[in-house]
C-alpha positions as CSV (number, residue, x, y, z in Angstrom):
1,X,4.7,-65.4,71.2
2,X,8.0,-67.2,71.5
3,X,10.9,-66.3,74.3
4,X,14.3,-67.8,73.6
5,X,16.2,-68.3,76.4
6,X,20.3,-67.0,76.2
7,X,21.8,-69.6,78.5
8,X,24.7,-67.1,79.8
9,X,25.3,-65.6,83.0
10,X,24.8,-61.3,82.9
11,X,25.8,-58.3,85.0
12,X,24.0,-55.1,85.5
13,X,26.3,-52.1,86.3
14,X,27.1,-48.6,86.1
15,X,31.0,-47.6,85.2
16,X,33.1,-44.3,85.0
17,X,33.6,-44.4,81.3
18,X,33.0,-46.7,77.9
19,X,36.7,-47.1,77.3
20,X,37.1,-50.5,79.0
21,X,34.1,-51.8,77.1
22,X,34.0,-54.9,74.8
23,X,31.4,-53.6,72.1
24,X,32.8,-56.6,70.0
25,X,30.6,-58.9,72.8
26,X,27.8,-60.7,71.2
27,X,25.4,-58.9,74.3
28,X,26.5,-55.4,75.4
29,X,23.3,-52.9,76.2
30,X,24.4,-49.3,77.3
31,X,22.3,-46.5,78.6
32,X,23.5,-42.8,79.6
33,X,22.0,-40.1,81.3
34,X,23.2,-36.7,83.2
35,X,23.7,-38.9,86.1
36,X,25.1,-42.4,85.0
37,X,26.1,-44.8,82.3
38,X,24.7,-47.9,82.5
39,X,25.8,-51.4,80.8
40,X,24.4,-54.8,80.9
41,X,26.9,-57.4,79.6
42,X,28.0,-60.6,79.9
43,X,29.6,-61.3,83.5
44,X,32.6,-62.4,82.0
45,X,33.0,-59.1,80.2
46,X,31.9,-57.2,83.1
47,X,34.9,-53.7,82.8
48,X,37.1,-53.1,85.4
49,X,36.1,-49.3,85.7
50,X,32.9,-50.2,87.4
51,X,31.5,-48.8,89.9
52,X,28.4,-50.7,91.0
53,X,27.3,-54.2,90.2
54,X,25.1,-56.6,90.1
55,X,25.4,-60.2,88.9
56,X,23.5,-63.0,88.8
57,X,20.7,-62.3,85.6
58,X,19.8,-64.3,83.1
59,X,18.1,-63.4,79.9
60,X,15.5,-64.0,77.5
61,X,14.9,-62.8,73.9
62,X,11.2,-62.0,72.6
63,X,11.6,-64.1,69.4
64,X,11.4,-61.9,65.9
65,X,11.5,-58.8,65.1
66,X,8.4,-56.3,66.7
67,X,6.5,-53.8,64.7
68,X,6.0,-50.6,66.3
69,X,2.9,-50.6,66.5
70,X,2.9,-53.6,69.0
71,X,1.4,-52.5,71.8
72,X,1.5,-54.2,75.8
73,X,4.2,-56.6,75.2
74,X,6.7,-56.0,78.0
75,X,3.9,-54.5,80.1
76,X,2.3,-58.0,79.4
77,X,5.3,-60.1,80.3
78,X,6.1,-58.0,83.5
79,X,3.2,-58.6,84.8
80,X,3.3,-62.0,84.6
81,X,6.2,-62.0,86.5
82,X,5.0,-59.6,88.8
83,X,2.2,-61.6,89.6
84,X,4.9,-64.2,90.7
85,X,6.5,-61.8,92.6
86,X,9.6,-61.8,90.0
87,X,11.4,-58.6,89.3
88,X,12.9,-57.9,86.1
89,X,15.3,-55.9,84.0
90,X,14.3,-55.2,80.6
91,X,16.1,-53.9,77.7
92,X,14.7,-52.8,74.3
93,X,16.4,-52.5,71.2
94,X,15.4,-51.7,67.7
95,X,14.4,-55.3,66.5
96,X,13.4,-56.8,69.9
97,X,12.8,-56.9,73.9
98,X,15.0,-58.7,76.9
99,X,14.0,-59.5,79.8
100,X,16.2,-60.2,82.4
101,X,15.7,-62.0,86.0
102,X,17.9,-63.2,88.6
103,X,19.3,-66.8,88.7
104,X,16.9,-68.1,90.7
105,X,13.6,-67.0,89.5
106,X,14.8,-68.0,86.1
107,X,12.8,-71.8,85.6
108,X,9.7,-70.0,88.1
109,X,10.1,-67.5,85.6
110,X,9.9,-69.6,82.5
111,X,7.3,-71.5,84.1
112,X,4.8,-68.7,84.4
113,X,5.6,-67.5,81.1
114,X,4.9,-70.7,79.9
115,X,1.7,-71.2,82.0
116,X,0.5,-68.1,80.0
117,X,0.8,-69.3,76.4
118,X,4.7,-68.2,75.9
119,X,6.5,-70.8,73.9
120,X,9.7,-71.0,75.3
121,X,13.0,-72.2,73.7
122,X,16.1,-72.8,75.5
């Protein structure tokens, strides 16, 4: 399986409301609930009507587009990283999976991934 690495800086946050949000972004992930609304976008598009942040991730892109019958995947990848003691944020979307660590685990993290037969392109 191939990775591809996105080679940009990403926040994870919650905000108030989606009005201040650049949907036009190449990366913008949203999730709502009853309790929050959640967004992971590129720091420099980070809105100013958040409430809590965190910066500092960095993403990769499971190459392709995955059947749905694909089983184990991220649960697979995870714990890889786990098992390096690297946490992650993950995102799915219709075509595809990201995974997201912080800054620093990002070449351990490639590393491992690597180390376990990922092909990796940056």
């Amino acid at each position: 399986m191939t990775i591809k690495t996105l080679n940009k800086d990403f926040t994870v946050c919650k905000i108030t409301d989606y009005s201040l949000v650049n949907f036009e972004s190449e990366f913008c992930f949203t999730g709502k609930t009853d309790e929050e609304k959640s967004l992971v976008c590129l720091t420099r598009n980070t809105p100013a009507n958040t409430t809590d942040r965190e910066d500092g991730w960095r993403g990769f892109r499971i190459e392709g587009v995955l059947d749905f019958s694909l089983v184990g995947i991220l649960s697979e990848i995870s714990a890889i990283l786990a098992a390096a003691e690297i946490g992650i944020f993950a995102v799915s979307t219709f075509n595809t999976d990201y995974i997201f660590v912080k800054q620093p685990d990002e070449e351990k993290a490639l590393e491992k991934l690597t180390g376990n037969g990922y092909t990796i392109i940056r």
